[in-house]
C-alpha positions in Angstrom: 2.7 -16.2 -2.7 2.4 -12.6 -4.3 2.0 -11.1 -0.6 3.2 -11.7 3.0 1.4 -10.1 5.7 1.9 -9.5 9.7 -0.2 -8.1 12.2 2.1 -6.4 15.2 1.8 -3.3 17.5 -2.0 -2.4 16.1 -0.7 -2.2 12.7 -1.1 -4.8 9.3 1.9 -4.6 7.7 1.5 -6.2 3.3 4.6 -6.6 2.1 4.3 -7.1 -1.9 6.6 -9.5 -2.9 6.4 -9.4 -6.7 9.3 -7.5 -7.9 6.9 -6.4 -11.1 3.8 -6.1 -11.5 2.3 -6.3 -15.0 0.5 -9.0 -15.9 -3.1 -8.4 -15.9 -3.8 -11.7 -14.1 -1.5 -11.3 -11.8 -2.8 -7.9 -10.9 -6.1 -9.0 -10.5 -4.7 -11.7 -7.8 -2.6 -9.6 -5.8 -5.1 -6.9 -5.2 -7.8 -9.7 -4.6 -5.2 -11.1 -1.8 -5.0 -7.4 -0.3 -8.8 -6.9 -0.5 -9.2 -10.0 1.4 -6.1 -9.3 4.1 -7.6 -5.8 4.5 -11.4 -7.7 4.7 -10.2 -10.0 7.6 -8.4 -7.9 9.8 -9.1 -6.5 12.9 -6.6 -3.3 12.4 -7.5 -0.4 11.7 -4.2 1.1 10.3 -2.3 -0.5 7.1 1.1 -0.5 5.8 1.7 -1.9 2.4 5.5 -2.1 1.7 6.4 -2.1 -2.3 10.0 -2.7 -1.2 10.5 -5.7 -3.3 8.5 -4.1 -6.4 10.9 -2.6 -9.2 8.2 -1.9 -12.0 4.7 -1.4 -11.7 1.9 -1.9 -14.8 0.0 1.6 -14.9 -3.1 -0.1 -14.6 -1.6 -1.1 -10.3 -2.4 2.5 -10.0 -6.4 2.3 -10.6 -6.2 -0.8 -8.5 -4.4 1.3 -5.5 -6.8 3.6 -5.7 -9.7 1.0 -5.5 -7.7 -0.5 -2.6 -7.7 2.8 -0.9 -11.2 3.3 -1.4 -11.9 -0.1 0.0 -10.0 0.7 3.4 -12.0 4.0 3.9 -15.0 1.9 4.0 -13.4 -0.2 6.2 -12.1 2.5 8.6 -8.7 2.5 8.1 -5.9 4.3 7.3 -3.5 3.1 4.5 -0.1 4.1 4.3 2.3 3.4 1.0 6.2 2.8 1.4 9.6 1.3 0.0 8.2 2.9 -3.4 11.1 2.8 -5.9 12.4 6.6 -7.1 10.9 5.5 -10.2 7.3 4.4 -9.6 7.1 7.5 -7.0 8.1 9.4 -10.0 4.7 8.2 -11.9 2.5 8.7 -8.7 4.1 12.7 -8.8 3.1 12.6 -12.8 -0.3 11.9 -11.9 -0.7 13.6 -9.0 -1.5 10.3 -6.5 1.4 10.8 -4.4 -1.3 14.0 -2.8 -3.7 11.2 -2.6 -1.5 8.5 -0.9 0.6 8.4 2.6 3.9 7.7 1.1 6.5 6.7 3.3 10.1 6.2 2.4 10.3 2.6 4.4 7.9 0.1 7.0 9.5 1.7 9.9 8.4 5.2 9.0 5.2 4.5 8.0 4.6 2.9 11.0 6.5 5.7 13.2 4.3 8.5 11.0 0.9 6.4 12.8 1.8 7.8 15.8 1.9 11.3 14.7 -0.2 13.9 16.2 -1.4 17.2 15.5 -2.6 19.5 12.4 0.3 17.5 10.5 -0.6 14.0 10.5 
């Protein structure tokens, strides 16, 4: 299975478990599986943790942004982390990393949901 998912303290937690992510197929699949994960949940904030993931296609990036899109219209917030120096390097290049909530790890991002204020 390309994904592994939990549901705990409010928050659904997709951990990616492909360490790379290139083939088109593949791709297609994975993103499918986190459309329908985001689809059937109940939670309204979601962490998907790239821990595992070592190199990513450039064509993941259009499909993160579809993925984010997707969970605005389902009214929740999506946070990124684990991100490898390198792949947050390309999300810097193209500017995503102003468009993403990056975290360095799970337990941040799910500490940063609990944030309040003008910061958030």
């Amino acid at each position: 299975m390309a994904i592994q998912s939990v549901s705990k303290d409010g928050i659904l937690t997709i951990k990616i478990c492909d360490d790379r992510l290139v083939d088109p197929a593949l791709l297609t699949r994975l993103f499918d599986d986190l459309l329908t994960e985001l689809g059937k949940s109940s939670e309204d904030r979601v962490v998907v943790d790239f821990s595992a993931v070592q190199f990513m296609a450039s064509s993941a990036l259009g499909k993160l942004i579809q993925l984010n899109k997707k969970a605005t219209e389902f009214k929740a917030k999506l946070k990124l982390c684990g991100i490898s120096p390198q792949i947050l390097e390309v999300f810097k290049i193209t500017k995503l990393h102003k468009v993403f909530d990056i975290e360095a790890d799970e337990a941040a991002a799910r500490k940063s949901f609990n944030k309040w204020g003008i910061f958030k």
